[in-house]
C-alpha positions in Angstrom: -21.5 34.0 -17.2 -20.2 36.9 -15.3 -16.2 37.4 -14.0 -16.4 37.9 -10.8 -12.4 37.5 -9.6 -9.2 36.2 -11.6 -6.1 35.2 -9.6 -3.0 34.5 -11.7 0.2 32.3 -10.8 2.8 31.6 -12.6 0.6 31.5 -15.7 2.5 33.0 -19.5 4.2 36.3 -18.5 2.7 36.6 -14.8 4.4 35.9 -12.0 1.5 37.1 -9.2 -2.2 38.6 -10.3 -5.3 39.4 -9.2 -8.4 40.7 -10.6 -11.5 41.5 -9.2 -14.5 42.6 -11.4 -17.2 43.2 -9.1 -18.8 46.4 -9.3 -17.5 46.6 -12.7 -20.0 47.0 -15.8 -18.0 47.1 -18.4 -14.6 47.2 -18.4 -11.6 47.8 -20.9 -8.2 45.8 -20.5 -5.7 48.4 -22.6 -1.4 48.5 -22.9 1.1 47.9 -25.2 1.8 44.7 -27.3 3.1 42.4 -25.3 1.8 43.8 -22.0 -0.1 40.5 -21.6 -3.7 41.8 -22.1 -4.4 38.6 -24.2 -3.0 36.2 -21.6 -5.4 37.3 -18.9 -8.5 35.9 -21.3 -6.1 33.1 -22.3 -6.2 32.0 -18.4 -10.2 32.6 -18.3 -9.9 29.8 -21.2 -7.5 27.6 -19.5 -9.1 27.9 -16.3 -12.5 26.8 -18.0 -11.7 24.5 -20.6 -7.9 23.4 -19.9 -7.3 25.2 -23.8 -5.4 28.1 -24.2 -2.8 29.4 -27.4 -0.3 27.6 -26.1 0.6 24.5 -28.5 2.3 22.4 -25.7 -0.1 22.2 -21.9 3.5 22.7 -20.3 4.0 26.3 -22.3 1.8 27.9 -20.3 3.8 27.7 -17.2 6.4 30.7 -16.7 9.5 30.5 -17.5 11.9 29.2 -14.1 8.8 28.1 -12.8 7.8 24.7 -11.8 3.7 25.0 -11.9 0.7 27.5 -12.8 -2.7 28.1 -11.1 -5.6 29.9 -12.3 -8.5 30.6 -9.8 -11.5 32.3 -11.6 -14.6 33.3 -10.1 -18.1 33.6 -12.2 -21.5 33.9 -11.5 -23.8 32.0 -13.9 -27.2 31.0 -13.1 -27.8 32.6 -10.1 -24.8 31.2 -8.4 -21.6 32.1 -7.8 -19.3 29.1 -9.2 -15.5 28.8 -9.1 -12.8 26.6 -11.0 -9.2 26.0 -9.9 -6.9 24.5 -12.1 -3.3 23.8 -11.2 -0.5 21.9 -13.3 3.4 20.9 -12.8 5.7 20.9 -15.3 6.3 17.4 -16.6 3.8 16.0 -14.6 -0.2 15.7 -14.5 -3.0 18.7 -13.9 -6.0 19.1 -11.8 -9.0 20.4 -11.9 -11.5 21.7 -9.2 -15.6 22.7 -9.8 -17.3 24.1 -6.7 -20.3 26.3 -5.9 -20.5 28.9 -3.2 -23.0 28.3 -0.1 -23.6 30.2 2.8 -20.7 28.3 4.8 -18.3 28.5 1.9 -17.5 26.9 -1.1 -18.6 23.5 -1.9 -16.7 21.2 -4.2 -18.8 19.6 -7.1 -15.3 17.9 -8.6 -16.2 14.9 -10.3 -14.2 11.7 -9.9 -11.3 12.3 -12.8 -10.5 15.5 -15.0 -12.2 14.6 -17.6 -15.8 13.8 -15.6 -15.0 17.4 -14.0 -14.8 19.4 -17.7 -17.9 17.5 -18.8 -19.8 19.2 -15.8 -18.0 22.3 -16.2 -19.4 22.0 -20.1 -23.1 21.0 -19.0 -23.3 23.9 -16.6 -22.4 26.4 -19.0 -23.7 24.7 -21.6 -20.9 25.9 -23.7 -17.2 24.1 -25.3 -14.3 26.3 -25.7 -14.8 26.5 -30.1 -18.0 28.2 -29.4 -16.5 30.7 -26.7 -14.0 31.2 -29.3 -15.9 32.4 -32.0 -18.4 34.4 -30.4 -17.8 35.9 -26.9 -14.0 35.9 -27.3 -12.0 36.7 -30.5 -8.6 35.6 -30.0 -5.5 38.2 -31.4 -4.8 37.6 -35.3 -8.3 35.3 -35.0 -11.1 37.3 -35.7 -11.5 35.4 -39.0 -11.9 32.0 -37.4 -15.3 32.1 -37.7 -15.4 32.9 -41.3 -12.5 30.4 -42.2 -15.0 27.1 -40.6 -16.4 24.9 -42.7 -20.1 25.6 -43.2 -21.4 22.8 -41.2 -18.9 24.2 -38.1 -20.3 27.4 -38.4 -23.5 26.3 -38.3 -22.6 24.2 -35.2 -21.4 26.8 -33.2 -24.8 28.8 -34.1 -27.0 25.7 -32.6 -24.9 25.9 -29.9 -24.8 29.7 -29.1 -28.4 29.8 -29.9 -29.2 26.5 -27.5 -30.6 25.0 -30.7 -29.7 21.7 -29.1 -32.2 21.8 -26.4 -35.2 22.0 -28.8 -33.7 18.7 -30.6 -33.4 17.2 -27.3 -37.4 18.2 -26.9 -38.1 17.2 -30.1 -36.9 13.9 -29.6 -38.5 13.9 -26.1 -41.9 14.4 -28.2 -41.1 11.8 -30.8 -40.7 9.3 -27.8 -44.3 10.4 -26.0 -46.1 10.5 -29.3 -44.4 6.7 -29.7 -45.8 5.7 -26.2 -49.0 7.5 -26.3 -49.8 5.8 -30.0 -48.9 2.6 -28.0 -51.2 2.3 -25.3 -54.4 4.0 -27.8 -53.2 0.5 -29.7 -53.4 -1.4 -27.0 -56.6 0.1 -25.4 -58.1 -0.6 -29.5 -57.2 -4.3 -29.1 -58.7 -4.1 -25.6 -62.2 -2.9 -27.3 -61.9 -5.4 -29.8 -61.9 -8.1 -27.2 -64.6 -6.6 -25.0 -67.1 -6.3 -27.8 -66.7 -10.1 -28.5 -67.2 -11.3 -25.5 -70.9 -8.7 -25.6 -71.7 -10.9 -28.4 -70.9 -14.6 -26.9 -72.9 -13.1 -23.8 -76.1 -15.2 -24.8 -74.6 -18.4 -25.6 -72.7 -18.3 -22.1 -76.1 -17.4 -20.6 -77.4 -20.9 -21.7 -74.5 -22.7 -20.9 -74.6 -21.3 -17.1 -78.5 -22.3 -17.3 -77.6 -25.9 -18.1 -74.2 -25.4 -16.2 -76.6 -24.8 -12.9 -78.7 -28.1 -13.3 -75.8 -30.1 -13.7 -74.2 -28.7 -10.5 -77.7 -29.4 -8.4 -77.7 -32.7 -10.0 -74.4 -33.0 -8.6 -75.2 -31.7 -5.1 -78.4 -34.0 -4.7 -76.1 -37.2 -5.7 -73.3 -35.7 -3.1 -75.8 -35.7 -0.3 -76.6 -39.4 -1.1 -72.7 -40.1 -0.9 -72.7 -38.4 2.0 -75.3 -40.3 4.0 -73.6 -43.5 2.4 -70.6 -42.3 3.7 -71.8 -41.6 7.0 -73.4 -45.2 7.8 -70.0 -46.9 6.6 -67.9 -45.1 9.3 -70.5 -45.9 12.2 -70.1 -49.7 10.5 -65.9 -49.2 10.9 -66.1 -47.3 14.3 -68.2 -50.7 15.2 -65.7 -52.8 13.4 -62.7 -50.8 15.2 -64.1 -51.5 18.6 -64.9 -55.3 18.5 -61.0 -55.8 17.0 -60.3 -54.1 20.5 -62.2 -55.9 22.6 -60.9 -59.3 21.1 -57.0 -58.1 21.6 -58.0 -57.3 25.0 -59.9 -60.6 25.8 -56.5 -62.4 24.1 -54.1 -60.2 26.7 -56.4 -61.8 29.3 -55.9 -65.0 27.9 -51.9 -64.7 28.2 -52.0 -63.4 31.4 -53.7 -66.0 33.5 -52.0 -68.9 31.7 -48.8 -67.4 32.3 -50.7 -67.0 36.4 -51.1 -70.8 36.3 -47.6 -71.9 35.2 -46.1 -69.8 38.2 -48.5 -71.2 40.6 -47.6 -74.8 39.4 -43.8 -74.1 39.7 -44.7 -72.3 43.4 -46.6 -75.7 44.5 -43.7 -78.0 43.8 -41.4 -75.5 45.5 -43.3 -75.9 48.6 -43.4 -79.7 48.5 -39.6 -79.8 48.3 -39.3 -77.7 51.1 -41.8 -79.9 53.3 -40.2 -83.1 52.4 -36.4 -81.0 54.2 -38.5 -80.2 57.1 -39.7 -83.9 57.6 -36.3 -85.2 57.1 -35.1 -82.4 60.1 -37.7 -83.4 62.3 -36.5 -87.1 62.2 -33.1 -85.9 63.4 -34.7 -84.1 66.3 -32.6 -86.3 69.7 -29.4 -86.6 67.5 -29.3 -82.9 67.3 -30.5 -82.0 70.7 -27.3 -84.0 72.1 -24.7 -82.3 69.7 -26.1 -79.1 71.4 -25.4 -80.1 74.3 -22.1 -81.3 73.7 -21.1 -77.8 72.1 -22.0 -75.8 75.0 -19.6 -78.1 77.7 -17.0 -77.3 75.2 -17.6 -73.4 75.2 -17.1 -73.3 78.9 -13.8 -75.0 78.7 -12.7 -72.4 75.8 -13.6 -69.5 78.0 -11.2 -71.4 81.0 -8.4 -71.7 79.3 -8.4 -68.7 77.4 -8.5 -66.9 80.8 -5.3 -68.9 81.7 -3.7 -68.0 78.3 -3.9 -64.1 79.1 -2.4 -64.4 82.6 0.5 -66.3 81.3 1.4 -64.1 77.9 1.3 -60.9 80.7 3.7 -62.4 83.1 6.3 -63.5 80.3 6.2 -59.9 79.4 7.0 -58.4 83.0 9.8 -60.9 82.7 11.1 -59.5 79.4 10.3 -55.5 80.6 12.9 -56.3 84.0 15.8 -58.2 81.6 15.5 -55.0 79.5 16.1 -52.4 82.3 18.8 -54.7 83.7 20.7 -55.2 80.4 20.2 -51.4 80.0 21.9 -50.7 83.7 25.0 -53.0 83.0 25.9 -50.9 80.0 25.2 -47.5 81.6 27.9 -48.2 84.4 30.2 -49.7 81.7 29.5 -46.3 80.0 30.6 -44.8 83.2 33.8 -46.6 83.8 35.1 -45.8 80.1 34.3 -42.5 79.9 36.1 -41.9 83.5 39.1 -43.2 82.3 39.2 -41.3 78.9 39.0 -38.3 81.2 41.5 -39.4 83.4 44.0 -39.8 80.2 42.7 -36.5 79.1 43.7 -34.1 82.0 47.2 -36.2 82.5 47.8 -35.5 78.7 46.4 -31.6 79.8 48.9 -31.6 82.6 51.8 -32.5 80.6 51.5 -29.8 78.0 50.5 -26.9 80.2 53.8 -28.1 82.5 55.3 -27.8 79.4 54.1 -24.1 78.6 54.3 -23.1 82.4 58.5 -24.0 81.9 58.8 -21.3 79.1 57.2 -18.7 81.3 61.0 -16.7 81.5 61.0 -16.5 77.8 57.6 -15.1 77.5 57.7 -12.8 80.2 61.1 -10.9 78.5 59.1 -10.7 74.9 56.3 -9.3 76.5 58.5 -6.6 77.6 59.7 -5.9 74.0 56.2 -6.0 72.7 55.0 -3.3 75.0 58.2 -1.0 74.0 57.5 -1.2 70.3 53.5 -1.0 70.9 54.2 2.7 73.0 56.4 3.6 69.8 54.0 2.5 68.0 51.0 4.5 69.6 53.7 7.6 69.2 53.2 7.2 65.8 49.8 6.6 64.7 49.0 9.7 66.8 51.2 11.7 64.8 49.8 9.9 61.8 46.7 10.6 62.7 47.7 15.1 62.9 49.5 14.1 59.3 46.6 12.4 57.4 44.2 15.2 56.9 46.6 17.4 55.9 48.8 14.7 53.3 44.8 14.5 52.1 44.4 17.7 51.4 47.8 18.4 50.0 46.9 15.5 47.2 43.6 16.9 47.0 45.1 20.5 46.4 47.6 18.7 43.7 44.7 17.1 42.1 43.1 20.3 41.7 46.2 22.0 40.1 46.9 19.4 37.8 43.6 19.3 36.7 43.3 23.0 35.9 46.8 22.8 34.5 45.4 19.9 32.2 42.2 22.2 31.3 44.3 25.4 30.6 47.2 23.0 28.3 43.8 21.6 26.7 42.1 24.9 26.2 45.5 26.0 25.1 46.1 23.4 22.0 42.3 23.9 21.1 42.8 27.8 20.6 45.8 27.0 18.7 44.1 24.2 16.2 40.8 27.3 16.1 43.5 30.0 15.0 44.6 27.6 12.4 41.6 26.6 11.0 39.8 30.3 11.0 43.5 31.7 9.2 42.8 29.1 6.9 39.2 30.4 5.7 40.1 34.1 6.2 43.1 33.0 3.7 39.7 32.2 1.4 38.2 35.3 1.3 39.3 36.5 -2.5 38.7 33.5 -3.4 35.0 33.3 -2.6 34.6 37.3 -3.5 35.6 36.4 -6.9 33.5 33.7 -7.4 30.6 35.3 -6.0 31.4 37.9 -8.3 31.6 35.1 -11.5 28.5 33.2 -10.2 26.2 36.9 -9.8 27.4 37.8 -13.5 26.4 34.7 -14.9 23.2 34.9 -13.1 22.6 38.3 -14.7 23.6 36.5 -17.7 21.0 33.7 -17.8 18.2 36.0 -16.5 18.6 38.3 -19.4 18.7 34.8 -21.2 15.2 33.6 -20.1 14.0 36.9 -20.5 14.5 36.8 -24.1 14.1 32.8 -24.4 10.3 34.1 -23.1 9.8 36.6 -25.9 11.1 33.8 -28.3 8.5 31.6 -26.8 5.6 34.3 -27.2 7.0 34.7 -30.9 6.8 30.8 -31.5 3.6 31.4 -30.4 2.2 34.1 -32.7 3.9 32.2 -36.2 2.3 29.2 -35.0 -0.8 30.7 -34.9 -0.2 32.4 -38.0 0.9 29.4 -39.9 -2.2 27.4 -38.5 -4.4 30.1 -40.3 -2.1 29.9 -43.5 -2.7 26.1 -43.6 -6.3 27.4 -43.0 -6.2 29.6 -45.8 -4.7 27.3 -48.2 -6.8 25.0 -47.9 -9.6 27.6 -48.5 -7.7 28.3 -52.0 -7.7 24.8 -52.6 -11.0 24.1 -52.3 -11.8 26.8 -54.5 -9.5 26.3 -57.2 -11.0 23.0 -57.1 -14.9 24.7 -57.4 -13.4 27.5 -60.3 -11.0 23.9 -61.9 -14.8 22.3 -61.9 -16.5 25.6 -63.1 -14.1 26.1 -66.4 -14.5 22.4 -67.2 -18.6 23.0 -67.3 -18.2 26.0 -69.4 -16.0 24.2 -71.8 -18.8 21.3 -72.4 -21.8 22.0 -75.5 -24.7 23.6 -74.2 -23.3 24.9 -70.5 -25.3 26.3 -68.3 -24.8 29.8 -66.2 -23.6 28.7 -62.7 -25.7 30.9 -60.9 -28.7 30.8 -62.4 -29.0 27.5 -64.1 -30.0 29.3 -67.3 -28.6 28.5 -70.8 -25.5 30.5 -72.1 -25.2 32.4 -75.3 -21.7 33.0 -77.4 -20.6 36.6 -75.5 -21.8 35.5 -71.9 -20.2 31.9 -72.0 -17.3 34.0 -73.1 -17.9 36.6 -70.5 -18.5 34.0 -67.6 -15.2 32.0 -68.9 -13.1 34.8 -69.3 -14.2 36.7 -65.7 -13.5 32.5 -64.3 -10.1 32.0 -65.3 -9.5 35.9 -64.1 -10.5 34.6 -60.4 -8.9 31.4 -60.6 -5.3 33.3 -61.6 -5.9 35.6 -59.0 -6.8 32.5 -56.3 -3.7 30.7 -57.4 -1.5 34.0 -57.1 -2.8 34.1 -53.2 -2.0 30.2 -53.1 1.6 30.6 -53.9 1.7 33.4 -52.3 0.5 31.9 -48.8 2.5 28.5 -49.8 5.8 31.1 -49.9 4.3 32.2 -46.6 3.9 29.0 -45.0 7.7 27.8 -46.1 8.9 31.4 -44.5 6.9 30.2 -41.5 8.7 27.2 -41.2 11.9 28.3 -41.3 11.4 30.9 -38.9 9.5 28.3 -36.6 12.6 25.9 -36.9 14.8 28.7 -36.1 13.0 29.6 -33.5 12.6 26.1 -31.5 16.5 26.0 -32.2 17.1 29.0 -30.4 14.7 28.3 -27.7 16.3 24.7 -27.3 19.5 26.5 -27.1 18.4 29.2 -24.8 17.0 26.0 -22.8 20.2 24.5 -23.1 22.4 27.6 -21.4 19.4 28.4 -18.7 20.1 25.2 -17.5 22.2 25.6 -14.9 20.5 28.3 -13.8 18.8 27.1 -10.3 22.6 25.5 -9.3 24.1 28.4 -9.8 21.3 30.4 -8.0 22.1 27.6 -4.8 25.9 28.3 -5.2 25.5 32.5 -5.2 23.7 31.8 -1.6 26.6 29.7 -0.6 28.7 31.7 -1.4 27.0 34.8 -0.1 26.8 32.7 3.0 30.6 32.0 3.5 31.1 35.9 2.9 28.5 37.1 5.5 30.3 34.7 7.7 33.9 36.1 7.4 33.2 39.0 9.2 32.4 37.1 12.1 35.4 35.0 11.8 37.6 38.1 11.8 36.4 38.9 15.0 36.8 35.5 16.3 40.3 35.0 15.0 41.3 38.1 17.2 39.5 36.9 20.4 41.6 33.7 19.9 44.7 34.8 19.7 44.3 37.0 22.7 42.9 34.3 24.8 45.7 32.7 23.6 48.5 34.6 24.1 46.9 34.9 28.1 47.1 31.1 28.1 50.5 30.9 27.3 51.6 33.6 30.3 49.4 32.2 32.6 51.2 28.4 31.6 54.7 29.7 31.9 54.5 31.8 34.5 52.1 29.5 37.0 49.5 32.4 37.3 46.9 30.2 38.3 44.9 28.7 40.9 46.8 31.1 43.0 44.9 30.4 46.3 45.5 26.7 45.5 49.5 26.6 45.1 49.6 29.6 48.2 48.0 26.7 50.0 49.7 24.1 48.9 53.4 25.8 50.5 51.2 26.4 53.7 50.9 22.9 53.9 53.9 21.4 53.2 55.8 23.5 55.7 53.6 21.9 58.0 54.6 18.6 57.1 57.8 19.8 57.4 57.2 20.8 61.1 56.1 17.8 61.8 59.0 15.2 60.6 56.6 12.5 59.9 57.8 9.5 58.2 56.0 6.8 56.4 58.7 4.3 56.3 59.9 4.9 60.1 55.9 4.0 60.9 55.7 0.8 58.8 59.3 -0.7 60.5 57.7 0.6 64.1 54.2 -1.8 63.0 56.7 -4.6 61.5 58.3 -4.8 65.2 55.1 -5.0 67.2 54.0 -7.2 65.0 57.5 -9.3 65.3 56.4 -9.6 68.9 52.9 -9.9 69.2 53.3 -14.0 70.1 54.9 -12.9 73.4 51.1 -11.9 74.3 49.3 -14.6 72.7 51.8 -17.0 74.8 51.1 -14.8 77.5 47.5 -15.4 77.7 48.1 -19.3 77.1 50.2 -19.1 80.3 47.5 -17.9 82.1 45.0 -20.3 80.5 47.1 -22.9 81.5 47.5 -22.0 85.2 43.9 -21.8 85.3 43.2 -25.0 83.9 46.0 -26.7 86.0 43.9 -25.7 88.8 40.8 -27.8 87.1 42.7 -30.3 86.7 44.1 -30.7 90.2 40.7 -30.5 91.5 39.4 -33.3 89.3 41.8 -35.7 89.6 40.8 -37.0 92.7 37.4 -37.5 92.1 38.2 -39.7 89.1 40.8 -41.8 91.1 
């Protein structure tokens, strides 16, 4: 596997970062502790294997920041591979495999994290405890490898020397060596069962001998049946065809006796019919004379059916002239009525109009009078109609000033409630400099707060890993006080043997070998107590650490709110200057308002042609109230010409009348 490009974010102490190792052979990552020369392998690790020194998978996310990506490039296998792998704070990660093509990246990402890291593993064919102790030695770690048990050890050896893919052949090996023995068993009992049928070869051959006799046997005595078989259907065919013959010769049978009972019934038929005609012909003269008889009586039908006609048309002439004279009688007495209904109408005509023609005096003087208050009348709508357009335009004019009066007072009381409201914030100012001013120190505050809560963190780190290989170690010392406990105890038995070498022990060396034992055993349990002091100083300084970093958690908290309320406030400031400006504009506008409003400088052309205007009114001495009494008079006399024109209705229709009269008399 060769780095090819590492792009950092938001991952341990980096914000941002970016490193790109092509063209590079070998290259050397150097700078001071705590530069963060660890945490770029760290993020190789993380990237590959989701594993890093971090104890908690939400420690490696910086500090103030809500989630970390790693996006590492290698080229393994004669491709160019690349994993992203991305995680929020408090919430789940993922995990992306692709493989570079001509068009781009492809994604290989498996369906779940987990199915993704298993292919990840495959491909590289190597876990994260391997990586660890061999390619990668990880700071205050380069004992790991030495501190594994010895089957560990030798684990990670199979697995950096691939010894697992010659067990997997092995076994591939075991199972074709299974299969092969198989069939060679099978073809064996094959063999077996070929060579017993060689031997039962002659005794089949006599049995096919006698076999083939049998079956001609058989053959000649099935060509007999045959031939039997053969004369018995010519025998049924024959049988078949008689059986018809007789179910024919039976139809025929049916047939004509059914022929013969029809012809009987058909002769006695024609006997009763010849017995009517005899008894007809016996009546022969009494019928001729009824014949007779019968056609003297259709000549007299035909006579007096020709009578009947003529009369039935003459009675109706008679009823068609009664008709038409009953209908002339009530015409003329039509006549006569409606004559003298007339005649009462025009005498009942006559006597009103006389009446109306007597009053003729009376009309004639309030005619007069009309036509006096219609030319005053005229006199006035005339000048009504020079006054209108310009009583229009005067309330048009006053419209217009009101209205602009109205928009001035409005514009007037809104500059007013503005110069209020913008005094009021400008009245805020210290205020908001002073708590911009708190919020930017406590800011400082907090930030020099996570800055150190993110050293504590790094220093969790480190005593967590140091206290992990303290456990490490102790258990180490255990085991081998355990091996030296065991040792003593088989030096101490009659007869014990040299521990090395298997060899009996003589006085001085089982002194020798006892004495240099319970040397290394004090000098294992002075390291045991003296990493058990180690691993209770640990402690402590873990606890007191993950107090202080809970604490340091504790006062960073408010640190994004106030961060929101420094750009508020920052806002508000950056927004007084404007409202500075604005406040003066106001009050100028203002103060231009209130002249204009109590001095009437406005809509100058308007009011200058207002005055025109009424002047002209003046001129003319119009009145409203004279016109309406003027209309009220005409109006008073208006009858006089509706009598009028009866008057001369009813001269013309006295005229009518007199010219009717004597033509209904």
């Amino acid at each position: 596997m060769i780095p090819l490009q590492l792009t950092l974010k938001n991952f341990l102490s980096y914000r941002d970062a970016t490193l790109d190792f092509r063209g590079l052979h070998t290259a050397c990552i150097c700078g001071s502790n705590g530069a963060g020369k660890s945490s770029l392998l760290e993020a190789i690790t993380w990237a590959l294997w989701g594993q890093s020194r971090a104890a908690l998978e939400d420690d490696v996310i910086n500090a103030g920041a809500k989630d970390v990506r790693v996006d590492f490039v290698f080229h393994s296998h004669q491709q160019t591979h690349r994993v992203i792998r991305s995680r929020h704070r408090g919430r789940g990660s993922s995990l992306e495999f692709q493989v570079e093509t001509p068009n781009g990246f492809r994604s290989l990402t498996a369906k779940g994290i987990k199915a993704t890291q298993k292919q990840i593993i495959d491909y590289l064919k190597l876990d994260y405890d391997t990586f660890i102790n061999s390619a990668y030695l990880r700071q205050g770690r380069a004992d790991e490898f030495m501190l594994r048990r010895p089957s560990e050890r030798k684990q990670i050896l199979a697995d950096l020397l691939k010894l697992d893919q010659y067990e997997e052949l092995a076994v591939q090996a075991k199972d074709l060596s299974k299969q092969f023995k198989g069939q060679g068993e099978q073809l064996e009992q094959s063999l077996q069962a070929i060579a017993q049928q060689l031997e039962e070869k002659t005794f089949i051959t006599q049995q096919q001998v006698s076999l083939e006799t049998n079956l001609k046997q058989l053959h000649q005595a099935q060509e007999n049946d045959q031939e039997q078989l053969q004369q018995l259907k010519v025998l049924e065919h024959q049988r078949r065809t008689i059986q018809q013959q007789l179910g024919f010769v039976q139809q025929q049978h049916q047939n004509l006796s059914k022929d013969c009972d029809r012809l009987q019934q058909e002769i006695a038929s024609t006997e009763a019919q010849q017995q009517q005609l005899s008894q007809l012909l016996s009546q022969k003269d009494q019928i001729t004379e009824a014949y007779s008889q019968y056609l003297h009586l259709q000549e007299q039908e035909e006579l007096l059916s020709g009578k009947l006609q003529a009369y039935q048309k003459a009675q109706q002439q008679q009823q068609q002239l009664q008709q038409q004279l009953t209908k002339q009688v009530n015409e003329l007495n039509l006549q006569i009525r409606d004559k003298q209904a007339q005649l009462k109408a025009l005498s009942s005509q006559e006597q009103e109009i006389q009446d109306l023609l007597s009053r003729s005096g009376e009309v004639a003087a309030a005619l007069e009078k009309l036509n006096r208050a219609r030319g005053h009348l005229s006199q006035l709508d005339s000048l009504q109609l020079e006054v209108s357009p310009l009583l229009e335009r005067r309330h048009t004019l006053q419209a217009k000033l009101d209205k602009v009066q109205t928009r001035l007072t409005a514009k007037l009381e809104e500059l007013y409630s503005s110069e209020s409201q913008l005094s009021a914030q400008i009245a805020t100012t210290p205020q908001l400099r002073q708590q911009c001013l708190s919020v930017g120190a406590a800011i400082t505050d907090l930030e020099k707060k996570q800055v150190y809560q993110q050293r504590v963190q790094e220093k969790g780190l480190e005593r967590r890993h140091f206290q992990e290989r303290l456990q490490e170690n102790q258990r180490r010392y255990e085991q081998h006080l355990a091996e030296l406990t065991q040792k003593i105890k088989m030096l101490q038995t009659q007869d014990a043997i040299c521990p090395l070498c298997e060899q009996p022990l003589d006085e001085a060396h089982e002194k020798h070998v006892f004495k240099k034992t319970q040397t290394q055993q004090k000098e294992v349990q002075d390291q045991f107590w003296v990493v058990r002091e180690q691993l209770v100083v640990c402690e402590r300084e873990l606890q007191v650490l993950r107090q202080e970093y809970a604490e340091l958690s504790h006062e960073i908290a408010p640190y994004k709110d106030l961060l929101e309320q420094r750009g508020q406030l920052e806002a508000r400031l950056e927004a007084t200057d404007e409202v500075y400006d604005r406040l003066y504009d106001v009050s100028q506008e203002k103060k231009q308002l209130e002249q204009a409003l109590d001095g009437g400088n406005y809509a100058l052309e308007l009011q200058s042609e207002l005055q025109q205007l009424d002047y002209q009114l003046q001129q003319l001495n119009y009145n409203e109230q004279t016109h309406a009494l003027a209309r009220g008079e005409a109006e008073r006399w208006r009858w006089a010409e509706i009598r009028s024109a009866k008057l001369e209705e009813a001269q013309r229709r006295q005229g009518k009348i007199d010219a009717q009269k004597p033509q209904l008399q």
